[in-house]
Steps between C-alpha positions, in 0.01 A plus 500: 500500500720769615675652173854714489477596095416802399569432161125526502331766633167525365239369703109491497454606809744604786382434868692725784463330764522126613251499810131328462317791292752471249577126483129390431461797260793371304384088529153636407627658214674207409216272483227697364728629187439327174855440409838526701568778662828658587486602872728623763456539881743761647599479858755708662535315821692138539166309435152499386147488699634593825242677654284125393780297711464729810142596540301322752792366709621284194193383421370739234114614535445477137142651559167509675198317535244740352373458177281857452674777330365745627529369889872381451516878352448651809787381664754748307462823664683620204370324170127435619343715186747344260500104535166374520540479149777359467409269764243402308704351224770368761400426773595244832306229394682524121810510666410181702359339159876627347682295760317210550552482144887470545437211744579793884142455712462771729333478833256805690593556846245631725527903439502438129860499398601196272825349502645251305431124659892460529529839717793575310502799249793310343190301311395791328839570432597211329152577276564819393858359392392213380258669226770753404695266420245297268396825347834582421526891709781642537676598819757730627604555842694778629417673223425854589323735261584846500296655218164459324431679193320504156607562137172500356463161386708311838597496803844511580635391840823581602642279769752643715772244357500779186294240288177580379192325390220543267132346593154597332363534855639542880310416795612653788468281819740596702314491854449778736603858445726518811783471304515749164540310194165384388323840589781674322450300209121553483582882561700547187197389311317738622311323803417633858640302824347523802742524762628153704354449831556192694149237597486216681691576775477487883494727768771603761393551863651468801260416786521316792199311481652325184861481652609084428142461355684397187380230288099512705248604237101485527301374233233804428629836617407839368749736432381904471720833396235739714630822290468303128155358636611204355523138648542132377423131674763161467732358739741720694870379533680684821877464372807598645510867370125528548163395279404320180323284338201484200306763728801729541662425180171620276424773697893604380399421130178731527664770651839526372540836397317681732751300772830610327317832489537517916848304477366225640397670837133452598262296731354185443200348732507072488154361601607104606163389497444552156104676470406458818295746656550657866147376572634175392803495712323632781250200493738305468671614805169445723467179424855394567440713846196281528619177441884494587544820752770315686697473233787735437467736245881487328474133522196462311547647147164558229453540172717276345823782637799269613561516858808688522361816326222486665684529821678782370119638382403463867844686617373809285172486617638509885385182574774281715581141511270414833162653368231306473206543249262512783676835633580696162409862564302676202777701488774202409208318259464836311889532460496130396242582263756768346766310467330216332332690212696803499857450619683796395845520374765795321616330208913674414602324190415215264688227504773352279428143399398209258135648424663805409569463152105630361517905400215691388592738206610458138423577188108677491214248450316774271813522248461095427251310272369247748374280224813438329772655797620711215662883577179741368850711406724309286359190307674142590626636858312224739533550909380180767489469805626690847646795238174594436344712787309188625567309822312288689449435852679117654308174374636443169337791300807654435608202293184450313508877387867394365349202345190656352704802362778275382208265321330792363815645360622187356174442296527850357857476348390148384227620308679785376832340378 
């Protein structure tokens, strides 16, 4: 599969790139062409699909269980006008249908995400490899390209080993824009980049009400930014270096740039009841005073909030160990009140870890033919996946934008060739 010749060098299409956007463009293009096909998958790093065998822990959340365009559409705070389209012509449910196909069931967990049944992204994997190899593609690893360019009739790619190849058409799928090379190449065609700005992430706070909290979470929480007037529900991780989580991590995706904007200095307000109302609480509260006033008030925790931040929820609230719900002031029910649907806390940094690796930015949506993934600059100049200035929020969308993009763009060079 992997080839060293370069006696050679003329290919029908060229594929920069060897994550998921570009893979399943170049196996698409594979199987939907009328004759052989000469293609080659360029990777620069020591392997391909790498951001596949990481995501989800290992277990790769190939996608998500939603099967309307235009609703799976509005989880990409960047991207929401382009794919419904798209998305319409590859969508989850074609992906599933593509899979089963290839004998890998996938099972839904409960907030949507689907996973292969063997939790192991190594199963997708061994796929993706699998049909490369039957369709005959081409791969290269640490192969770096420095240079795209056109001579009026091809493409010529020159590597940074001083060889140089020729292909009819390039995709460029080289991931996010965080690091230069695929936005450079798209710029010496011509095309706009918007600028790379790191999503999904999670907040740093210090705080003492979540000091050795780490590893609690609550189911529903609500997570505001008061001074974006923005907020978004899902569990709520507390974590050693502060909070995260579906709820935290897509309010990060929808506000990305306006966060790196204020260096990642701002406040965020965490509601651990999820919706529930102060009149809500508050009845709630009465009847507990009602029913079980001897009881004390650290000890007995609501709401579905484990016991030991609840405790520290009472703490804030100036309510000690010894009282009793029968003898809460107004005073300490109000605070309680607070801290339970509004807990404030000064967020000083994101954090560094494994859901890092989504950016916002890349090459401009309005510059790219959506129905083919062709350049609207230079003819047979194809981009997929995060390059483009699409991202989604955490669930899987991120992948099936990478799969629908790499589908799309695989069908068009198979038509055309």
């Amino acid at each position: 599969m992997n080839s060293d010749s370069d006696t050679d060098s003329n290919f029908d299409l060229v594929v920069i790139g060897g994550g998921a956007a570009g893979f399943f463009a170049a196996i698409t293009c594979t199987e939907l062409s009328e004759k052989p096909r000469r293609i080659l998958i360029l990777e620069k790093g020591s392997d391909v699909l790498q951001k596949v065998k990481i995501s989800g822990g290992g277990r790769c959340n190939v996608t998500h269980d939603c099967h309307d365009p235009r609703e799976f559409a509005k989880n990409y705070p960047r991207g929401q006008k382009a794919l419904p389209g798209p998305l319409h012509r590859w969508n989850a449910g074609d992906m599933i249908d593509w899979l089963e196909q290839r004998g890998i069931e996938l099972k839904t967990e409960a907030d949507g995400r689907m996973f292969p049944i063997t939790d192991s992204s190594q199963t997708i994997i061994d796929c993706f490899l699998g049909e490369a190899r039957m369709h005959n593609i081409e791969i290269r690893c640490r192969t770096e390209v420095s240079e795209v360019t056109h001579d009026g009739s091809r493409f010529k790619i020159a590597l940074k080993s001083d060889v140089t190849l020729a292909s009819k058409n390039v995709l460029i799928a080289t991931g996010g824009v965080r690091t230069p090379s695929g936005g450079n190449f798209a710029k010496s065609f011509g095309h706009s980049v918007e600028p790379a700005a790191p999503s999904l992430f999670t907040f740093k706070i210090r705080d003492p009400r979540l000091d050795g909290l780490a590893g609690i979470s609550v189911p529903v929480g609500v997570a505001r930014i008061p001074d974006l007037k923005l907020e978004n529900s899902g569990p709520i991780l507390i974590t050693h270096w502060g909070l995260s989580g579906p709820g935290i991590l897509k309010l990060s995706s929808k506000v990305a740039r306006d966060l790196q904007s204020r260096n990642y200095q701002f406040r965020v307000q965490i509601s651990w009841t999820g919706n529930q109302s102060r009149a809500e609480i508050s009845d709630t509260f009465s009847a507990i005073r009602d029913s079980s006033g001897r009881q004390q008030i650290q000890s007995h925790s609501q709401f579905s909030i484990p016991g030991r931040l609840w405790k520290r929820l009472c703490e804030a609230a100036q309510i000690d160990a010894s009282t009793k719900w029968g003898n809460v002031t107004k005073s300490q029910t109000a605070a309680l009140i607070d801290q339970l649907i509004s807990s404030e806390f000064q967020v000083d940094g994101k954090s560094m870890n494994k859901d890092e690796f989504v950016t916002c930015g890349g090459i401009t949506v309005k510059e790219v033919d959506f129905k083919t993934m062709q350049s609207r600059l230079q003819l047979g100049l194809y981009f997929a996946g995060e390059v483009l200035d699409i991202d989604g929020v955490t669930g899987g969308f991120n992948f099936q934008s990478a799969w629908t993009t790499g589908r799309i763009c695989g069908e068009s060079v198979a038509v055309k060739l």
